[in-house]
FIKOLZA-1660 file (N, C-alpha, C; in steps of 0.1 Angstrom, whole numbers, plus 5000, padded with zeros to 4 digits):
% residues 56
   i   px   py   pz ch aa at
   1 0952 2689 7557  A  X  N
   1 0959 2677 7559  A  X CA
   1 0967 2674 7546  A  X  C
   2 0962 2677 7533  A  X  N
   2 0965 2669 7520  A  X CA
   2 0980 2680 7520  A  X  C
   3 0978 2695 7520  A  X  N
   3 0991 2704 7522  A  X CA
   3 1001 2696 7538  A  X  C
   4 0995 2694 7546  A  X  N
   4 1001 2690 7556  A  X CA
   4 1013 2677 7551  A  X  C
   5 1006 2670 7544  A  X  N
   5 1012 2655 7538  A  X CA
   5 1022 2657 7526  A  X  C
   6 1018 2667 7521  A  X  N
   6 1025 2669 7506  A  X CA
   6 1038 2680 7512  A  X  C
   7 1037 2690 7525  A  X  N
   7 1052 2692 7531  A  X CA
   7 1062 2681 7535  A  X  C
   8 1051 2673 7543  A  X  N
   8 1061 2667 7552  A  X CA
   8 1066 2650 7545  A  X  C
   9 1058 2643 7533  A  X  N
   9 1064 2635 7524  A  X CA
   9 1056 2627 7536  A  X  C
  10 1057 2616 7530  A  X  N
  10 1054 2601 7536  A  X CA
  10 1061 2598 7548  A  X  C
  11 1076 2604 7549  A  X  N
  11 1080 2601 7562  A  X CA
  11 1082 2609 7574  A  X  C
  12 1079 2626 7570  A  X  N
  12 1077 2630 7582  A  X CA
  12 1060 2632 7586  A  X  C
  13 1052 2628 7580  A  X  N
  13 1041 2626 7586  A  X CA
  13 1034 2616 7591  A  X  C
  14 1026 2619 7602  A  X  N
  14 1021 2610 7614  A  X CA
  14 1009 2609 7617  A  X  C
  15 1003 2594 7607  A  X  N
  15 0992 2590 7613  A  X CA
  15 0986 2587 7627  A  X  C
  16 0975 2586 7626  A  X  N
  16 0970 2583 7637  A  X CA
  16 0976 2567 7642  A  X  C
  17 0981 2562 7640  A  X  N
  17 0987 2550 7642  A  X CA
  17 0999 2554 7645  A  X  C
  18 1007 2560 7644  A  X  N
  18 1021 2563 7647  A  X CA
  18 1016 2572 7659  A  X  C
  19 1008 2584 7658  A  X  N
  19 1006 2593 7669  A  X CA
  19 0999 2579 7684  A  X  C
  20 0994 2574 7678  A  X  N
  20 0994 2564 7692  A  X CA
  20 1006 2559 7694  A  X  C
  21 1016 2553 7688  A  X  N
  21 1026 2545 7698  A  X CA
  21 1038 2557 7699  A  X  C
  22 1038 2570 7694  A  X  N
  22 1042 2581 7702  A  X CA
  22 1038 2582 7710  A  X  C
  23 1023 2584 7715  A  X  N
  23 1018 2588 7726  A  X CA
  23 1025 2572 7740  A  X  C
  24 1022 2561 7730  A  X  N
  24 1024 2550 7741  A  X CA
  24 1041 2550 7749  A  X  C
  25 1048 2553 7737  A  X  N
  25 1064 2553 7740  A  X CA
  25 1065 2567 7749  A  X  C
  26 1057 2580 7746  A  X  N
  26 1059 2588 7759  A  X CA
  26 1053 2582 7774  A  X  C
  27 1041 2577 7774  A  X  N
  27 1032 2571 7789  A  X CA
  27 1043 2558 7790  A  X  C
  28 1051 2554 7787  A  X  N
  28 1056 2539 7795  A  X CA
  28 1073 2548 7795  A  X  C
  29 1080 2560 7791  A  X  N
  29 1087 2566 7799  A  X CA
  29 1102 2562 7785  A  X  C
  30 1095 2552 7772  A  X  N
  30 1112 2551 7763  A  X CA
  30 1114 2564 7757  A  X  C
  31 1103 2573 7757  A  X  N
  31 1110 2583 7752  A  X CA
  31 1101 2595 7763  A  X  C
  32 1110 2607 7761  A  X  N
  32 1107 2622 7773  A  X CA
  32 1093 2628 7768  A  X  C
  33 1087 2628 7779  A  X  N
  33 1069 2635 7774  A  X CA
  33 1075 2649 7768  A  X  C
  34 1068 2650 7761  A  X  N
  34 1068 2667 7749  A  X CA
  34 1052 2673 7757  A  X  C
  35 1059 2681 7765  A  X  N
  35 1045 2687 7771  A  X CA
  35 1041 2705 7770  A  X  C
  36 1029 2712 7764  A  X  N
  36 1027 2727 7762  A  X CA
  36 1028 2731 7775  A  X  C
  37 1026 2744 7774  A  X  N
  37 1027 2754 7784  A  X CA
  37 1016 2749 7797  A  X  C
  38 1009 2735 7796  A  X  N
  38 0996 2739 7801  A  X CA
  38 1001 2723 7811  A  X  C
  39 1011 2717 7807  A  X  N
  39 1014 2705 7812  A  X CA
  39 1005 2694 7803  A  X  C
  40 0997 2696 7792  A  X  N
  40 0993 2687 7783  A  X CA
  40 1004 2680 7773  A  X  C
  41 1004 2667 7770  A  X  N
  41 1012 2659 7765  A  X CA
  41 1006 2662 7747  A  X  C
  42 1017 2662 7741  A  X  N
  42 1016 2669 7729  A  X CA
  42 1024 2659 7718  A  X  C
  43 1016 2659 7709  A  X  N
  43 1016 2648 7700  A  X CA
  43 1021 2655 7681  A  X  C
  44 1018 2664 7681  A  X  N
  44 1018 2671 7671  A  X CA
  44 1033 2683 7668  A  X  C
  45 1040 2681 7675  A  X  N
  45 1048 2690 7676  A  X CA
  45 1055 2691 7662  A  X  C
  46 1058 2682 7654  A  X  N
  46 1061 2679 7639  A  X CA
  46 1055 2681 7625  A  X  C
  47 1043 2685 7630  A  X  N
  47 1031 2693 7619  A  X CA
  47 1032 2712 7628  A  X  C
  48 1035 2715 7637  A  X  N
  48 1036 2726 7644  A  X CA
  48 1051 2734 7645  A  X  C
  49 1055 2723 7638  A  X  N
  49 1073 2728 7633  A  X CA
  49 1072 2746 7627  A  X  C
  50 1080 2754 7633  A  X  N
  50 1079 2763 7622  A  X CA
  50 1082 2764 7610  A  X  C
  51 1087 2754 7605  A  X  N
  51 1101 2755 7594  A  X CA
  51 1085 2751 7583  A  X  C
  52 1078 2740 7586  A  X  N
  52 1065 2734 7583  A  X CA
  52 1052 2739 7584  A  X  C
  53 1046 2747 7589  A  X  N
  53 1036 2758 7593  A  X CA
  53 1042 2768 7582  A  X  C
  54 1057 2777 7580  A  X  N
  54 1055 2783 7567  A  X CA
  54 1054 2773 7555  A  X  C
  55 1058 2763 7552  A  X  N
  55 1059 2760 7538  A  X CA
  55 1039 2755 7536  A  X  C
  56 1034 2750 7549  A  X  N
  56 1022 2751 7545  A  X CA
  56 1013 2763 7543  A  X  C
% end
């Protein structure tokens, strides 16, 4: 997580406070579900970036 934080700066990373009202603004429909191969709703797609996955 500390490598996770120190890529993405203060503002592309997503507490667990922000990952809930992502998750809320996907279930009430203001923003499009981000969903895996499996139909699970996905929250992390921004720590799973490739561009981010190499620099970590």
């Amino acid at each position: 997580m500390l490598f996770l934080r120190t890529v993405l700066g203060e503002r592309g990373f997503h507490g667990t406070a922000e990952q809930a009202v992502d998750l809320w603004d996907q279930l009430e429909g203001s923003t499009p579900l981000v969903l895996d191969e499996a139909g699970r709703i996905r929250l992390d797609g921004w720590e799973l970036d490739d561009q981010a996955q190499d620099r970590v």
